[in-house]
Backbone bond lengths (Angstrom), bond angles and torsions (degrees), N, CA, C in turn:
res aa  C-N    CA-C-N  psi(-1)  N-CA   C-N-CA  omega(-1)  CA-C   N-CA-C  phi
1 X - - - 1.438 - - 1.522 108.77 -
2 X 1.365 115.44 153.83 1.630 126.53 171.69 1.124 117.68 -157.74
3 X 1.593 112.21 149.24 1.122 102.29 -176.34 1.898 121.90 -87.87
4 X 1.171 90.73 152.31 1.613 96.74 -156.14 1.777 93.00 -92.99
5 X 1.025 116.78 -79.99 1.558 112.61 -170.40 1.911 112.53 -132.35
6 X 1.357 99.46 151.68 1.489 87.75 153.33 1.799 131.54 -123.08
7 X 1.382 108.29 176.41 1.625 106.33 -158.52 1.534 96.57 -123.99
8 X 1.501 89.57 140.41 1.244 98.70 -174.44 1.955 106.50 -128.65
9 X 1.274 118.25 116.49 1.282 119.29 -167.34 1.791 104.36 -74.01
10 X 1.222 115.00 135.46 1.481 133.30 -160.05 1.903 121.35 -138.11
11 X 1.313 124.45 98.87 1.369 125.38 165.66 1.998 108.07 -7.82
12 X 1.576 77.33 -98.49 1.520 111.33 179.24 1.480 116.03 -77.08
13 X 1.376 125.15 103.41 1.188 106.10 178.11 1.726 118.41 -83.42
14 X 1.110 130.31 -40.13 1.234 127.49 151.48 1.382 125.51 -10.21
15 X 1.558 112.58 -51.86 1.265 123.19 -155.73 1.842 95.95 -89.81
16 X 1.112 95.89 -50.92 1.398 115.91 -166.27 2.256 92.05 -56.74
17 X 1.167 113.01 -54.17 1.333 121.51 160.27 1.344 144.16 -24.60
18 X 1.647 92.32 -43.48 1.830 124.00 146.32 0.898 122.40 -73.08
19 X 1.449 139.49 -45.42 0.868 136.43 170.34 1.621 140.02 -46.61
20 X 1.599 99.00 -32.17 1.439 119.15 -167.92 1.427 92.28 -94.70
21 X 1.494 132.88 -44.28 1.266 147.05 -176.35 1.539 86.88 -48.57
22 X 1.283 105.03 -88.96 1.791 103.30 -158.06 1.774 118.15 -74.52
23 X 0.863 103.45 -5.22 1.696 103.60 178.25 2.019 87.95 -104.62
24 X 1.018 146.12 -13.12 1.668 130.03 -142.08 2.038 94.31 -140.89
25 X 1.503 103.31 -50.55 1.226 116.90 -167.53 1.214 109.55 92.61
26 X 1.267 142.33 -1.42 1.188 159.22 -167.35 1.766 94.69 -61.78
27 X 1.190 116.71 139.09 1.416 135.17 161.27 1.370 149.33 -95.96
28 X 1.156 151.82 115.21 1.353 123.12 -168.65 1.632 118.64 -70.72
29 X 1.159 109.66 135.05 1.781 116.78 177.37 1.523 99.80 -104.50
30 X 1.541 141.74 -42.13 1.465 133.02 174.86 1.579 116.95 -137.31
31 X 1.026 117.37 114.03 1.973 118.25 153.88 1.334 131.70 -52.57
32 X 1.046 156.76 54.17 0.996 140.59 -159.34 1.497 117.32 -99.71
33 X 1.331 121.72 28.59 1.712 107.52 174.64 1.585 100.61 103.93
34 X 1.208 132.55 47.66 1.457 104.34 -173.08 2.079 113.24 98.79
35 X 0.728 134.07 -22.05 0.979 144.64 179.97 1.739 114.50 -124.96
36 X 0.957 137.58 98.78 1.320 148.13 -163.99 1.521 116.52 -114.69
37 X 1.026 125.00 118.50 1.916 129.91 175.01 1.820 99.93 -98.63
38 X 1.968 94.71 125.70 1.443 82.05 -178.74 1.675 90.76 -122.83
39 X 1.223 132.22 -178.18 1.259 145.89 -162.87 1.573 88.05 -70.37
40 X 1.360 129.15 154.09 1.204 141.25 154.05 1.448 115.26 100.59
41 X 1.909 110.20 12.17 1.092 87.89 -176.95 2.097 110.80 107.75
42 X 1.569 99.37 -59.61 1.589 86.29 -178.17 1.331 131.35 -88.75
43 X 1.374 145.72 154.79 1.248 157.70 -161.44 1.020 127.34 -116.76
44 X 1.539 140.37 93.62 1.218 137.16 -174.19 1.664 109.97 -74.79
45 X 1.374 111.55 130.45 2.097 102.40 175.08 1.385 74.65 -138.49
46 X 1.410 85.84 140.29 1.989 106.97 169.93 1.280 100.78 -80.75
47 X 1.143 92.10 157.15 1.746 116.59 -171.12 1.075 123.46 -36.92
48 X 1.808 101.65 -53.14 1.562 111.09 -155.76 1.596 102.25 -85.90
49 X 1.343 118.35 -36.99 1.538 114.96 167.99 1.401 119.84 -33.84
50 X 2.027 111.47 -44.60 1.038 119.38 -162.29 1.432 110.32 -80.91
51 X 1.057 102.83 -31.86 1.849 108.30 162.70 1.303 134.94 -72.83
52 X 1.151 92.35 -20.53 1.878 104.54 174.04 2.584 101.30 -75.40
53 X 1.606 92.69 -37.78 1.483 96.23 -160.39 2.018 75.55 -73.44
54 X 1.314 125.86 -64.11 1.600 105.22 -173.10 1.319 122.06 -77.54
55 X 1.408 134.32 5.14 1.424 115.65 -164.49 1.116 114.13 30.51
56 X 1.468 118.53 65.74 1.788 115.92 154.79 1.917 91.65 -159.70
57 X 1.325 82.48 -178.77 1.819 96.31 -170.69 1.509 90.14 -89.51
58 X 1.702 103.80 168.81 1.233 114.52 -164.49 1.903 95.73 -99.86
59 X 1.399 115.64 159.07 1.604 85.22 176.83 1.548 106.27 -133.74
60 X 1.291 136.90 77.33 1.337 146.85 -162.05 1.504 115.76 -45.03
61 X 1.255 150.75 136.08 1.104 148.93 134.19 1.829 82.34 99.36
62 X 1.405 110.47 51.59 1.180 114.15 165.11 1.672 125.26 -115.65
63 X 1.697 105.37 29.80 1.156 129.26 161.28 1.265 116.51 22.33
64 X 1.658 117.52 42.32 1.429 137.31 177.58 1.724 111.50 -95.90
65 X 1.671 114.53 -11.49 0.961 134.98 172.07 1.389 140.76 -156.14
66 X 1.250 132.79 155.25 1.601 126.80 155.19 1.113 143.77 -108.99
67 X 1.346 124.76 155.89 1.672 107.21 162.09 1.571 97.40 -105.85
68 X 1.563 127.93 134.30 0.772 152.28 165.88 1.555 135.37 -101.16
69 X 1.805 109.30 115.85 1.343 108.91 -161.82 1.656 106.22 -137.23
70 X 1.653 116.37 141.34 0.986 118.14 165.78 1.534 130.83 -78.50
71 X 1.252 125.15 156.62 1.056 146.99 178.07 1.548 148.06 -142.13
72 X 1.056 134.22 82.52 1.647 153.21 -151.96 1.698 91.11 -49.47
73 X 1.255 119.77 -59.43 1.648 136.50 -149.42 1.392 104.19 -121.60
74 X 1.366 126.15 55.95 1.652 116.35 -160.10 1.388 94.79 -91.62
75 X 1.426 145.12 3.94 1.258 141.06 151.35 1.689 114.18 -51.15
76 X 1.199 101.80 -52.56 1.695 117.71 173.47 1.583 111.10 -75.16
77 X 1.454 125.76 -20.76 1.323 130.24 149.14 1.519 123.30 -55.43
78 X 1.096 112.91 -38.37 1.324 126.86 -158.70 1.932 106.85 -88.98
79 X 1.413 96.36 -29.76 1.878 107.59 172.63 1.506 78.47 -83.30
80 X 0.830 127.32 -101.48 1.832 132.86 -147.14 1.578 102.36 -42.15
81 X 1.545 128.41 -6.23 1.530 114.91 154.53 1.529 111.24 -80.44
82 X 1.262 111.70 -37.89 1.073 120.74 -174.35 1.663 125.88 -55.29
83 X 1.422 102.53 -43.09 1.305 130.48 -164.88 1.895 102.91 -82.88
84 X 1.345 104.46 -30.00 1.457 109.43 173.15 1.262 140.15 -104.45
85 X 1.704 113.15 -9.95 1.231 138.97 -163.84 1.555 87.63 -150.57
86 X 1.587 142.04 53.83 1.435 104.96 148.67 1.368 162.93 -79.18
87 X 1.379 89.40 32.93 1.573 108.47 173.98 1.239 123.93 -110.69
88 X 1.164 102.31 13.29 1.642 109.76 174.21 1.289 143.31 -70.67
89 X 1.491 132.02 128.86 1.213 128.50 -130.75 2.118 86.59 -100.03
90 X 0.787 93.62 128.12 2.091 98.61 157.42 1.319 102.68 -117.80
91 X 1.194 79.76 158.12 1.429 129.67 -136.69 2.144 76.92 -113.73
92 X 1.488 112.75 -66.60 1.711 118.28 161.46 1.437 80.66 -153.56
93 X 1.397 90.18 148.95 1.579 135.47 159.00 1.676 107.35 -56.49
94 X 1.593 123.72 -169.33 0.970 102.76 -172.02 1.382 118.13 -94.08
95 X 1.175 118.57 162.88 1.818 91.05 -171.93 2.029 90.61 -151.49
96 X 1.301 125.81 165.91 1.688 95.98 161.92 1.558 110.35 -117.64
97 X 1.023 130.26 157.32 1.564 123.15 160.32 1.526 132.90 -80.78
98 X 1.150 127.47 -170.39 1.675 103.91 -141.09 1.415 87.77 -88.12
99 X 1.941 132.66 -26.75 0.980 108.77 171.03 1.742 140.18 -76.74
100 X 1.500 108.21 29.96 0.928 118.58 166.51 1.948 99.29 105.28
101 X 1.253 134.34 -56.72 1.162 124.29 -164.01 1.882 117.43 -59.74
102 X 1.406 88.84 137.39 1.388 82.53 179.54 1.440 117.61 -111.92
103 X 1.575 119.63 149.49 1.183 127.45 -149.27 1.847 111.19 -134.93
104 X 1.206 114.06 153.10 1.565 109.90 163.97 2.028 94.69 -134.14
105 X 1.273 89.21 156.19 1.737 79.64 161.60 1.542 78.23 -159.76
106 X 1.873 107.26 152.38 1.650 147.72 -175.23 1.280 108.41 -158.27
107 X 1.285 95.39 -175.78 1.871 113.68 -160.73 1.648 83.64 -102.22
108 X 1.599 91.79 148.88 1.648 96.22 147.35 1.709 130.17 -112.84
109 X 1.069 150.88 -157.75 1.092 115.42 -148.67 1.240 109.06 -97.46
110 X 1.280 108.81 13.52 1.641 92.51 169.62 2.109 100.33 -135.18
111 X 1.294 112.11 37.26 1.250 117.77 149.62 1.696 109.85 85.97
112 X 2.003 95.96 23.79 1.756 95.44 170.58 1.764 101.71 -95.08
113 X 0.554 92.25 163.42 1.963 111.12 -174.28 1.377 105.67 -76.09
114 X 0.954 126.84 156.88 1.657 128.54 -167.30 1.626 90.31 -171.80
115 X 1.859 105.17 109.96 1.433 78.90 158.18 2.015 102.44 -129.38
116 X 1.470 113.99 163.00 1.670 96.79 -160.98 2.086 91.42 -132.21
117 X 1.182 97.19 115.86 1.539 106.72 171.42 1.158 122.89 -109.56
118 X 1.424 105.40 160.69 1.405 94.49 168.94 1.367 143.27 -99.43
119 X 1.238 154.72 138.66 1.245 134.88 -124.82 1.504 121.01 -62.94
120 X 1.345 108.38 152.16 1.434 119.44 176.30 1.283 100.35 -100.65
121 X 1.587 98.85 139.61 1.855 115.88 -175.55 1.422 89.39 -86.85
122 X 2.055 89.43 168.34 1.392 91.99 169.80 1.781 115.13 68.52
123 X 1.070 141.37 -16.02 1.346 141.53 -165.66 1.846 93.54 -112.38
């Protein structure tokens, strides 16, 4: 067994679509109505689908998870979030940890966690 993709619940999928495209590079691989496959693995499903499959509310910026992404140049990541999304909420700015990698993590626009480092050696 493996894991195939993960899902990330989304308002706007369109928007949310752009978003990943030009901040991620991420691509679309399937349309399906509300449910979207983008390159890398993640899955956009609009909201209301996702509430209809659990009957419960969605709960944003409930920091129960991440999507996690590398980055060679996250200084030059960090203008080109800036420059395209400046209203974006962090979560922290950039900061590094003691083993050296440095990291930012923020919301995306509908309040999933994103945090983007730069690579870990050895891994």
């Amino acid at each position: 067994m493996r894991l195939k993709n993960v899902l990330i619940v989304v308002k706007d999928i369109e928007a949310s679509k752009k978003y990943y495209h030009d901040l991620f590079g991420l691509n679309t691989i399937l349309d399906n109505d509300g449910n979207m496959i983008l390159t890398e693995g993640v899955v956009l499903q609009e909201e209301k689908y996702w509430k209809q499959f659990l009957n419960t509310d969605i709960i944003p910026k409930n920091n129960h998870s991440e999507l996690y992404f590398e980055e060679k140049n996250i200084e030059e990541f960090i203008k080109k979030l800036e420059r395209l999304f400046p209203d974006t909420e962090y979560v922290n700015k950039l900061m590094t940890h003691s083993w050296g990698q440095k990291v930012i993590r923020f919301y995306d626009l509908d309040g999933n966690l994103i945090e983007v480092g730069t690579p870990i050696r050895n891994l």
